[in-house]
N, C-alpha and C positions, 0 to 999 in steps of 0.2 A: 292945150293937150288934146289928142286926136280921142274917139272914141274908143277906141281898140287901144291903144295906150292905158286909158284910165280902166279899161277893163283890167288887160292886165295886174295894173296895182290895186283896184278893189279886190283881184283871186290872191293876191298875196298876199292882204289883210285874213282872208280869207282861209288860207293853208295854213295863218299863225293860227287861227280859230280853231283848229283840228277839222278844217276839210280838205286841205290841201297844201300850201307853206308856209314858214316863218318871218316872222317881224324881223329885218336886218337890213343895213345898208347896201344902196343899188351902188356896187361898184363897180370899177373900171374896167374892159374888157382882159382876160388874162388866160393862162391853160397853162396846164401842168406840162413835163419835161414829154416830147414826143417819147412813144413807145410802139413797140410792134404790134398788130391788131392783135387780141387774145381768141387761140381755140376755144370750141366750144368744151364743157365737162365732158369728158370722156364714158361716165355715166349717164349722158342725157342723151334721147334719144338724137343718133345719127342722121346727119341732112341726107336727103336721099341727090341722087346727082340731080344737077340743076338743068330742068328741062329745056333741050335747045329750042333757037328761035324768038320773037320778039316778045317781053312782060308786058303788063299792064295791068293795074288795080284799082278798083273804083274806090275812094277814099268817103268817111262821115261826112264830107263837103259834099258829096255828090262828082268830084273829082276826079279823073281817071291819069294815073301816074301812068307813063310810060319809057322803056327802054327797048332797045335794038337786044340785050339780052338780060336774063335774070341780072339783077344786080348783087354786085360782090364787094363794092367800097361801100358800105352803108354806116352813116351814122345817124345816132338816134338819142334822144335824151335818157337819160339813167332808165330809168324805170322801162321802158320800152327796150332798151337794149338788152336789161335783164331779164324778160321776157321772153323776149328771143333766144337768148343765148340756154332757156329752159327745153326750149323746142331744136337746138344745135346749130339756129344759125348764128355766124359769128357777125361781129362788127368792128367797124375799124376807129371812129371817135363816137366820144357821147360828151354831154352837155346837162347840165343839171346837176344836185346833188351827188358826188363820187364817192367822196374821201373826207375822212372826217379831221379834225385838226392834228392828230395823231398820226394823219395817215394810213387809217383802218378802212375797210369799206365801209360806206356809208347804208344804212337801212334799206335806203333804195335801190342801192347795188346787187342785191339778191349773191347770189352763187359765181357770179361772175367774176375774173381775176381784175382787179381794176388794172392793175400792176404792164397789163396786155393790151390797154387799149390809150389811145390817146382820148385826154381829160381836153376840151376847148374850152371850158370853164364850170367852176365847180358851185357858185354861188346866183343869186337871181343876177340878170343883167350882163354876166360873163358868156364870151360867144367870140369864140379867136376867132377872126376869118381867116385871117393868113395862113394857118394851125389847117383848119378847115379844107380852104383851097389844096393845099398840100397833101390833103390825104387825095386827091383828086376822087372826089364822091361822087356815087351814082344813085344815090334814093337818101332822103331826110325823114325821121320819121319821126311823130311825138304825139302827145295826146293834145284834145281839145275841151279845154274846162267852161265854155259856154257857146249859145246857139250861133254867135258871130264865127264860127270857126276858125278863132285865133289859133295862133299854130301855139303851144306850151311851151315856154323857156326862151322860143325862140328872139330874142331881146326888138320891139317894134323899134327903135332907132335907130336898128342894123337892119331890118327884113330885108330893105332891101338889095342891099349890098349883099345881103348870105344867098337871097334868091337869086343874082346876078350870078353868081357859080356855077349856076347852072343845073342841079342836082334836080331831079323831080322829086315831090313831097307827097309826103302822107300824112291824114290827120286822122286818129282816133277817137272819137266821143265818149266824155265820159261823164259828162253833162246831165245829170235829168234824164239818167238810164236806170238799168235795175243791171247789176255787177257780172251777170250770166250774157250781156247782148256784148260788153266788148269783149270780156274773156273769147266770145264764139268768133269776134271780129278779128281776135288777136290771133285766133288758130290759122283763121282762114290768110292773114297775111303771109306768115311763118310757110304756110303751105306753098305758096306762090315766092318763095325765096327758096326753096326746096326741101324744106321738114319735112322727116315724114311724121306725118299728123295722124298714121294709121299704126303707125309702134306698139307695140304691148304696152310699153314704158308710159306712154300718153294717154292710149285707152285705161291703161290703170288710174291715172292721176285723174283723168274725167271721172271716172266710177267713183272715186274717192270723194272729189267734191260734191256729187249728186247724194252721196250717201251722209255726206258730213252735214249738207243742206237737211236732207232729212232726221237728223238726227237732232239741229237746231227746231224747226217747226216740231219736232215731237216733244222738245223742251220745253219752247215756248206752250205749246199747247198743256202740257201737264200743270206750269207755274207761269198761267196769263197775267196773274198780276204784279210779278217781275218788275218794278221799276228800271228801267236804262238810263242814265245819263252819259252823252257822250260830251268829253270836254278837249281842253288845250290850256295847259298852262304858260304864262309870258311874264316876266317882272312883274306887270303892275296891272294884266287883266286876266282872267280868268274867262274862256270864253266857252258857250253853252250851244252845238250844232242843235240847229233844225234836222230833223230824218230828211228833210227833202233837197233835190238837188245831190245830193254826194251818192255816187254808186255802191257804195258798200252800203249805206243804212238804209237805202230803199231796196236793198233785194232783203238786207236781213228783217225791215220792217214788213215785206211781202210774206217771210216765213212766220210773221205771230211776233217778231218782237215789239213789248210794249216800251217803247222811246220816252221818255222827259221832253215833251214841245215846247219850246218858249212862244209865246202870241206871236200873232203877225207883226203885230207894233213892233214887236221886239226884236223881229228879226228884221226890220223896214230896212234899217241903216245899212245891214250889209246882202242887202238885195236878195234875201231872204234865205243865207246861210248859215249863220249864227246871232247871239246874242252874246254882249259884251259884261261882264260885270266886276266891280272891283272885289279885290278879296276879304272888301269886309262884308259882302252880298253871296259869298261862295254858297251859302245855304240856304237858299233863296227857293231852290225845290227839292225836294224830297225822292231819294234814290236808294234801292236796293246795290245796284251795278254800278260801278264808274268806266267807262272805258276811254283810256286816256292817247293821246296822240305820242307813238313813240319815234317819231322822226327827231333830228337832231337840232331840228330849228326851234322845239317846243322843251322847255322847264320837264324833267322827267319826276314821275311820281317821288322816286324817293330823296328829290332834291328838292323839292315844296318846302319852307321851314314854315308859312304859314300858318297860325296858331286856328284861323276859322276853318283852314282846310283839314287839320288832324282831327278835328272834332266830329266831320261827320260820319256819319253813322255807315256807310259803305266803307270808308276809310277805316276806321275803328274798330271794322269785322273783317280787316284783309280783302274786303270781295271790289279790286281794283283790276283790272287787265288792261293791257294794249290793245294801241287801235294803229292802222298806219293806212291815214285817210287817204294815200295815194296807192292803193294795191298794184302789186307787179303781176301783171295782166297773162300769169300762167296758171293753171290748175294747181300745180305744183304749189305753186305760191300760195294761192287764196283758199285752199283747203283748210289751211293753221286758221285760221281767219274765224273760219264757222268753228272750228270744233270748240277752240278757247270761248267765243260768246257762250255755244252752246255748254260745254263744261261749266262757265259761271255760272248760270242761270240755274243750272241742274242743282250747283250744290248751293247757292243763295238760301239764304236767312230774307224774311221778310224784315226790314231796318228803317228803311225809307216811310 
C-alpha cells in the first residue's frame, strides 16, 4: 500500500471520528444518472462576467493551475461545489458525498440543487471517469486533509487515470489551519472563476461571520470554564476529536473555547485526531457541551439507544449541538457554525 493510499484510509478513519468521514465500504466506481449542470441560487450573489484571457491560480500545493480562459466545466467534490455555488459560480459534476439514501441532499450538499449537476460518485472510492471525461472538464477542485497534498475523495487507484483527462487541479488546505485561512482561500478562488466577491450579499455574510466569531470569544470569555466535548458516534465506537488538526476546532479553540483533550497517547493511533473508545467508556470525561458530527456517515444523536450515553450529564440537560467536521468553505455556510457553539455555551449549566 502506497503512502498516500494509507493516508487516505487513516482520513477516513478519521471523518468517522467526527473530523472528517465515516466508517463504510470502499466500493466500486459508480455515478448517479447524467444531468444538466445546475444554476447557481438566484439569491446568491451574481458571477460577474468572466474576465477574458488566460486563468491561472496558485493552489495549497504551491501549484499554479492553468487555462487559455477562465474555466466553465468545472467539477469539484460536494463540499467545494457547494461552496461555490454560495459565491454563483456553477459546476458541472461533483464527487463526494451528494445524496442521501433517499435521495435528499446530503449535509454536505449546502443550498445547491443536486438534482442539476452530475454525481460521479456519491460514496468513498466512487470516481466515474467515463461520467467525468464526458463532462469534458476544465479545473478539478477539492480539499486537502494533510501536509502530503493529497487531492480529497479523489480515489488514489484512479489518480491517475482522472489526471490523464487532462483537467488542471486545485487543492484546498484544510489541514492544521485555523477555519478563517481557507474560507479567505475559498473567496479568493470563486473570484478568479468570476464571483463577484464584492456584492453587498457577501460583504454581508463576512460581516456576519466576524460578528458571530465575536460573539463566540465573548461567550467563551464570560463561561471559560465550559467544558466541550466533540464526538462521533459509529455501532461500536464512540470517538473523542483532539481540537487540533480539524479547521473548525482550532479557529473555535483560538476564540476561548475550552475543548475535552484526550492525551497524546491517546490520540497516537490516529495520528493525532481523535481518540477511540467503546460505549461502555463513553464517560470517560467530563463535559458540559457535546458537539456531535451531523454528517450521514456518523450514528446521529437521537439514534444512540446506548444506555452509557443517555446518562451523561450534557446528554440529560439537552445541551448536545451539531458539528459538521467538514464545513462548506462559504461565510454563508460557517456563520451557523459559530453562533450555535456560541448560543451553547451562553445558555450551558455547568454538568460536566
Amino acid at each position: 500500500m502506497s503512502n498516500a493510499r494509507a493516508t487516505q484510509l487513516s482520513r477516513r478513519g478519521i471523518l468517522a471520528a467526527g473530523s472528517a468521514l465515516g466508517l463504510g465500504a470502499v466500493l466500486a466506481a459508480c455515478g448517479d444518472e447524467d444531468a444538466k449542470s445546475g444554476g447557481a441560487d438566484p439569491d446568491a450573489s451574481k458571477a460577474a462576467a468572466a474576465p477574458a484571457g488566460p486563468w491561472t491560480f496558485k493552489d495549497d500545493r504551491g501549484q499554479s493551475a492553468k487555462a487559455d480562459k477562465v474555466p466553465a466545466g468545472i467539477v469539484a467534490f460536494t463540499g467545494v461545489a457547494a461552496a461555490l455555488y454560495d459565491y454563483g459560480v456553477e459546476v458541472k459534476g461533483v464527487f463526494g458525498p451528494t445524496t442521501t439514501k433517499d435521495g435528499k441532499a446530503d449535509v454536505q450538499a449546502g443550498d445547491m440543487d443536486v438534482t442539476k449537476v452530475t454525481v460521479l460518485g456519491n460514496e468513498w472510492g466512487q470516481f466515474n471517469i467515463e461520467k467525468y471525461a464526458a463532462l469534458a472538464p476544465d479545473l478539478l477542485v477539492t480539499t486537502m486533509f494533510d501536509s502530503a497534498g493529497t487531492l480529497w475523495y479523489v480515489p488514489e487507484e484512479s489518480k491517475d487515470k482522472i489526471l490523464a483527462v487532462g483537467a488542471p487541479t486545485v487543492g484546498i488546505s484544510v489541514f492544521d489551519i485555523q477555519l478563517d485561512q481557507p474560507l479567505q482561500r475559498m473567496l479568493e478562488l470563486a473570484k478568479t472563476l468570476g464571483a463577484d466577491t464584492t456584492s453587498a450579499k457577501v460583504t454581508a455574510a463576512k460581516k456576519a461571520f466576524e460578528d458571530a466569531a465575536a460573539r463566540l470569544r465573548a461567550a467563551t470569555k464570560a463561561k471559560p470554564n465550559i467544558k466541550v466535548l466533540v464526538g462521533s458516534a459509529s455501532q461500536d465506537i464512540f470517538y473523542v476529536s483532539g481540537s487540533n488538526l480539524s479547521i473548525d476546532l482550532e479557529y473555535f479553540k483560538a476564540l476561548g473555547v475550552n475543548f475535552v483533550e484526550p492525551s497524546a497517547d491517546a490520540l497516537k493511533a490516529s495520528g493525532g485526531w481523535y481518540e477511540n473508545l467503546s460505549w461502555e467508556n463513553v464517560d470517560k470525561y467530563g463535559a458540559d457541551v457535546i458537539m456531535m458530527d451531523n454528517r450521514t456517515s456518523a450514528i446521529q444523536p437521537a439514534d444512540i439507544t446506548e444506555a452509557t450515553w443517555k446518562q451523561l450529564p450534557a446528554v440529560k440537560a439537552g445541551q448536545v449541538i451539531a458539528r459538521n467536521p467538514e464545513p462548506i468553505l462559504s461565510y454563508d455556510k460557517c456563520t451557523p457554525l459559530l453562533t450555535s457553539l456560541a448560543e451553547a455555551i451562553e445558555s450551558a449549566k455547568k454538568v460536566g
